[in-house]
C-alpha positions as CSV (number, residue, x, y, z in Angstrom):
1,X,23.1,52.8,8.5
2,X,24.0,50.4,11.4
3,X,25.5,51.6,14.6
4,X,28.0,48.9,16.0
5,X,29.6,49.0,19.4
6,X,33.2,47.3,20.1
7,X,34.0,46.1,23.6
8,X,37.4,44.0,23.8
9,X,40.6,44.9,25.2
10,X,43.1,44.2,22.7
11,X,43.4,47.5,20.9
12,X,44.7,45.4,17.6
13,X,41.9,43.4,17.4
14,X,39.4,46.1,17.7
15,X,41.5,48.0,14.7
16,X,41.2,44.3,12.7
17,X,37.3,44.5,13.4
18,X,36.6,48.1,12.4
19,X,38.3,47.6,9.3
20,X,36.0,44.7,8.3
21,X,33.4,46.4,9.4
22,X,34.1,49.4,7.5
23,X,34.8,47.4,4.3
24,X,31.5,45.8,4.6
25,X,29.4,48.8,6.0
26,X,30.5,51.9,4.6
27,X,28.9,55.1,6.6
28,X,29.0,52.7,9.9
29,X,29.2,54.4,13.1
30,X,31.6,52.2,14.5
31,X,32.3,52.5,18.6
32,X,35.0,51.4,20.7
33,X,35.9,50.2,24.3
34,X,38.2,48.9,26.2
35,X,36.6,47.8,29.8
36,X,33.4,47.0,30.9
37,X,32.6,50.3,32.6
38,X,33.1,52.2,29.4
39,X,31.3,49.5,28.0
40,X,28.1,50.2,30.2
41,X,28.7,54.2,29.7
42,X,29.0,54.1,25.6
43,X,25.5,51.7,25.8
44,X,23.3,54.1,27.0
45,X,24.7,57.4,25.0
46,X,24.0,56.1,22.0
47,X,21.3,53.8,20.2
48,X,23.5,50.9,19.1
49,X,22.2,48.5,16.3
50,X,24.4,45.7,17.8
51,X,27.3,45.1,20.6
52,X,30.0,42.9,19.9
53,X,31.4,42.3,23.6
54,X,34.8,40.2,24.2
55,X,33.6,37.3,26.6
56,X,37.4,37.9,28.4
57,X,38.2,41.2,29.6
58,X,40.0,42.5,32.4
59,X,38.2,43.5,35.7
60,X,34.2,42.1,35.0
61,X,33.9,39.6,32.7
62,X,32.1,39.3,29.9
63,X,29.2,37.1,30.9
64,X,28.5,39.8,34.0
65,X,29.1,41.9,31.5
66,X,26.6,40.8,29.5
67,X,23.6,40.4,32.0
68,X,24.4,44.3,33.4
69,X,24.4,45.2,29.6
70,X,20.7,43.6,29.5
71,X,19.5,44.6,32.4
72,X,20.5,48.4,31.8
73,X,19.7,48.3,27.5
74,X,17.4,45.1,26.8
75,X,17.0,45.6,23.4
76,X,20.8,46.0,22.3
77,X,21.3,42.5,20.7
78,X,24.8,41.7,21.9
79,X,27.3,39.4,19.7
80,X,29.6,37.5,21.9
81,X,33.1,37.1,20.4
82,X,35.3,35.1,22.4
83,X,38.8,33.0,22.0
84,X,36.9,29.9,23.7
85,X,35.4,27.3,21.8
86,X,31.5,27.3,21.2
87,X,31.4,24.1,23.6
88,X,32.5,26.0,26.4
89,X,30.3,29.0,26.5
90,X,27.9,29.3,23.6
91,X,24.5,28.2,25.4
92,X,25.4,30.5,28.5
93,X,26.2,33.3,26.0
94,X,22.2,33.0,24.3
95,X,20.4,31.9,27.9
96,X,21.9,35.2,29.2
97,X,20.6,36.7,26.5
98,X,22.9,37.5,23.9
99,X,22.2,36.9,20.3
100,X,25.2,35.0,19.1
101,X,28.1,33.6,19.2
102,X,31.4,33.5,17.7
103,X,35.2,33.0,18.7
104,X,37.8,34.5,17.6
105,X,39.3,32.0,15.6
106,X,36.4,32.9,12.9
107,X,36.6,33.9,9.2
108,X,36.0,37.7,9.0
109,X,33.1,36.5,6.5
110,X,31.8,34.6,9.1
111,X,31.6,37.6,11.4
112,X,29.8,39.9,8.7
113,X,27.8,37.1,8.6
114,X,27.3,36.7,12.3
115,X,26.7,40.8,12.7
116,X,24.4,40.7,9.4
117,X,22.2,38.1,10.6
118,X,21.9,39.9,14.2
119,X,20.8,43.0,12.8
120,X,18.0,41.2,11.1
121,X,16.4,40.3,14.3
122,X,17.8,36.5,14.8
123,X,19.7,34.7,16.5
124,X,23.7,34.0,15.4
C-alpha cells in the first residue's frame, strides 16, 4: 500500500488527483492540503511514500516549500507538480531535492507514471 500526500491549493484539482489516484491504487491512503503549514504538519504525522507538492501556493512557495520539507523529512521523495513549463523550473525542483517533475498540463497516465516511478526509488 502507498501513502500519498497532496499539497495544492485548488480544491478541484486535488479531487481530480485523488480520483486517479484511487483508480490506480486501490487501498491508497491518500492525504490532503491546502497551504504549506499544513503541508509541513501532515509530513511529520504520518510516513508518506511520496509528496506531490504544487510549486505555486499561496503564502510560501513551493520551492521554500520544498527545502523546509527536506530539511524537516529527508527521505519523503517529493513530486513537484506545477502549471510552469519544465524549462522554467525542473532543474531547481531536483537540485533542491525533489524527485520529479511534472506540470499540470500532464496526461493523468503520465502522472501514475511520474508517482509509480518515484515510489520505486528514481528520479521522475
Amino acid at each position: 500500500m502507498i501513502n500519498i500526500l497532496l499539497a495544492d491549493d485548488h480544491p478541484y484539482l486535488r479531487r481530480g488527483l485523488i480520483q486517479i489516484l484511487r483508480d490506480e491504487f486501490p487501498g491508497a491512503v491518500i492525504g490532503e492540503v491546502a497551504n504549506v503549514p499544513e503541508l509541513l504538519e501532515q509530513a511529520q504525522k504520518l510516513r508518506w511514500d511520496i509528496v506531490v507538492l504544487d510549486l505555486t501556493m499561496p503564502g510560501r512557495g513551493g520551492l521554500e516549500a520544498l527545502h523546509e520539507l527536506k530539511r524537516l523529512c529527508p527521505n519523503i521523495p517529493i513530486l513537484v507538480l506545477s502549471m510552469h513549463p519544465e524549462d522554467q523550473f525542473a532543474v531547481r525542483v531536483l537540485r533542491a531535492g525533489g524527485a520529479g517533475y511534472l506540470t499540470k498540463e500532464s496526461v493523468p497516465q503520465e502522472f501514475v507514471r511520474a508517482i509509480r516511478t518515484i515510489w520505486k526509488g528514481a528520479k521522475y
